[in-house]
C-alpha positions, 0 to 999 in steps of 0.5 A: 895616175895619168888620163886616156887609154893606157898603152902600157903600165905608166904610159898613156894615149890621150884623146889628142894622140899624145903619148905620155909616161909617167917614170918611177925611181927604179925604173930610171935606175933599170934604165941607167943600169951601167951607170953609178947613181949619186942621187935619185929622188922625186920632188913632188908638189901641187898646182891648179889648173883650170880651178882643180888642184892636181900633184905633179912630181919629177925624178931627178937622178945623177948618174956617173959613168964608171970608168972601166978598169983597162983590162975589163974594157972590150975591144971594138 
């Protein structure tokens, strides 16, 4: 999945220091829990770089905001 020291499950330190983490679908949607999702989906596709072929993908996710019902709202 990703290069260098893993500092935790998807998540990787490289040599430079560079964090990184490498989401998958459901964690968005953990993420975004108090959020409607119209659409979640990973796109994926190949490129090379310096002559090795590697797969790259992103999430993409479309999220609403659910308008809350006026007598669930909290008062703040």
């Amino acid at each position: 999945m990703g290069q260098g020291e893993e500092a935790e499950e998807g998540t990787f330190r490289r040599g430079s220091g560079i964090i990184t983490h490498y989401f998958r679908e459901g964690e968005i949607a953990a993420m975004f829990s108090g959020l409607k999702i119209d659409l979640i989906r990973t796109h994926g596709w190949r490129m090379k770089i310096r002559g090795e072929e590697l797969v790259r993908s992103e999430v993409e996710g479309v999220l609403v905001k659910v308008e809350q019902n006026p007598s669930e709202r909290t008062m703040n």
